[in-house]
C-alpha positions as CSV (number, residue, x, y, z in Angstrom):
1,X,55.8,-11.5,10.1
2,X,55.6,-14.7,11.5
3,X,53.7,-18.2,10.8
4,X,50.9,-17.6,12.9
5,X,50.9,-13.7,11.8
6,X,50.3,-15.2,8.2
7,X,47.6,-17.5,8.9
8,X,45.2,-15.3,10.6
9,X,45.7,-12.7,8.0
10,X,45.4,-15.8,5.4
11,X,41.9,-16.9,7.4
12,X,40.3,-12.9,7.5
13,X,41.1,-12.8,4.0
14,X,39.5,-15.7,3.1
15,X,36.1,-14.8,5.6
16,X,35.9,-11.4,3.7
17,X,35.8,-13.1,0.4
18,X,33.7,-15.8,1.3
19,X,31.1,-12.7,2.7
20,X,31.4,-10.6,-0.3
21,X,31.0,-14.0,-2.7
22,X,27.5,-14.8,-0.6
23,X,26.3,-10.8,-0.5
24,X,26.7,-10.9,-4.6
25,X,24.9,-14.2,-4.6
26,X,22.3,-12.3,-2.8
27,X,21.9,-9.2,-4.6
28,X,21.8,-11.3,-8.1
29,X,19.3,-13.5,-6.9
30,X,17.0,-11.0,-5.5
31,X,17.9,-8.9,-9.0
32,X,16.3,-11.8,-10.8
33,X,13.4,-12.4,-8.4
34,X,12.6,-8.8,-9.5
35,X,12.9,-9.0,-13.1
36,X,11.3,-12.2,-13.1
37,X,8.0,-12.0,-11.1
38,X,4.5,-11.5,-12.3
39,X,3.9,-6.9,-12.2
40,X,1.4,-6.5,-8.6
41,X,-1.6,-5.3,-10.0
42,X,-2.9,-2.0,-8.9
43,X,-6.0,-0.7,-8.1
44,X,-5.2,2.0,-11.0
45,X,-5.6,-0.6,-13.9
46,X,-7.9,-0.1,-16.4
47,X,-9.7,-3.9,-15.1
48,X,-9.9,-2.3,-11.6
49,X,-11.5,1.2,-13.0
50,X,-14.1,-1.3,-14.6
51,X,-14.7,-2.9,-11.6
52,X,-15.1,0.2,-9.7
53,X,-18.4,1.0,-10.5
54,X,-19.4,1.3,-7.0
55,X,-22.7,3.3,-6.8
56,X,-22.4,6.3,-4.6
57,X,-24.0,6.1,-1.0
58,X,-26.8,7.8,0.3
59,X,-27.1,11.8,0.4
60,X,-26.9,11.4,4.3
61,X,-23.5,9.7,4.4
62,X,-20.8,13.1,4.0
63,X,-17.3,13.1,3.7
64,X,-14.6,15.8,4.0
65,X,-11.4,15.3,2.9
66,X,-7.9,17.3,4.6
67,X,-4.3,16.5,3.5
68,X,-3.6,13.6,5.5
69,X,-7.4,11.8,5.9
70,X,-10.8,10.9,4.2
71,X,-13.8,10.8,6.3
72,X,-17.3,10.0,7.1
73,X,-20.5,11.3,9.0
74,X,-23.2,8.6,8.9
75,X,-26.1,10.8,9.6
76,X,-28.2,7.9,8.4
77,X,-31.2,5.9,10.1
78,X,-28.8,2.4,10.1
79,X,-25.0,1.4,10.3
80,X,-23.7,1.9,6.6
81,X,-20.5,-0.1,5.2
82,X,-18.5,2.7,2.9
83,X,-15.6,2.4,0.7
84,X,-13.9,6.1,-0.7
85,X,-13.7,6.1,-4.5
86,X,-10.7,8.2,-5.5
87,X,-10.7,10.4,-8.7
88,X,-8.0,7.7,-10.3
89,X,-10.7,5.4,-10.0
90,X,-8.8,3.4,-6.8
91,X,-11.1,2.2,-4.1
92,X,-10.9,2.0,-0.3
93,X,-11.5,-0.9,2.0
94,X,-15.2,-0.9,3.6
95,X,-15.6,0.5,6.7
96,X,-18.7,-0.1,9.4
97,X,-20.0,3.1,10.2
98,X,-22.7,3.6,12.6
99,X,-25.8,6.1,12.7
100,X,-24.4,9.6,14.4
101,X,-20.8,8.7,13.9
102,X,-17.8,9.9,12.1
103,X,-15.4,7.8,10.6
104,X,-11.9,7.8,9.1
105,X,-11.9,5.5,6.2
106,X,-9.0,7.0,3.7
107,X,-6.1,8.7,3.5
108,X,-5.9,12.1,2.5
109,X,-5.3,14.4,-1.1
110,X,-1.3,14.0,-0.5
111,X,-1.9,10.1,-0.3
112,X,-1.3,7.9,-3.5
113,X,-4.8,8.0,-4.9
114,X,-5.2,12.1,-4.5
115,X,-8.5,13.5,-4.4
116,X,-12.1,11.9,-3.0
117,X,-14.4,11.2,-6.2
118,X,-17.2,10.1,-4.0
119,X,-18.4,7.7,-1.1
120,X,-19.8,4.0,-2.2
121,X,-21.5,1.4,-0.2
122,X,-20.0,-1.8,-0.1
């Protein structure tokens, strides 16, 4: 092996340590980022079932409900805003919906929230 052999061996050794040095700097720091930061809040606390008390919406506002989507027929007189209201007491965002009109506004039973409890106006 020769001198310039032994130096470019020498240099990608040092490069591959210097990389896997920064990549474990990485992963610790974004370990302790974890553990340290504030829990997200869900919509499944008990502070947002309390604040879910969402009156339902009017008999002529329907949904249905299939695997993948919630939705809405506005068979109402005026455009409606409508949040879904899921049985784990998680809520939608509103959605406009007009008179005559169906609208998707939720995902469906295999979502994260399962099943429809009702429909609420926003």
């Amino acid at each position: 092996m020769n001198a310039q052999t032994r130096r470019t061996a020498r240099t990608a050794r040092a490069a591959r340590a210097a990389r896997t040095a920064v990549g474990a700097g990485l992963g610790a720091l974004l370990a302790a980022a974890t553990v340290l930061a504030p829990p997200a809040a869900t919509a499944a606390t008990p502070a947002a079932a309390e604040r879910a008390a969402s009156e339902p919406v009017a008999p002529c506002v329907t949904h249905w409900q299939s695997w993948r989507y919630t939705q809405v027929t506005n068979d109402c007189a005026t455009s409606l805003d409508v949040r879904v209201v899921y049985e784990d007491g998680a809520e939608g965002l509103c959605h406009p919906t007009q008179p005559g009109t169906t609208t998707t506004i939720g995902e469906g039973y295999t979502g994260r929230h399962g099943h429809v409890a009702y429909v609420a106006a926003c």
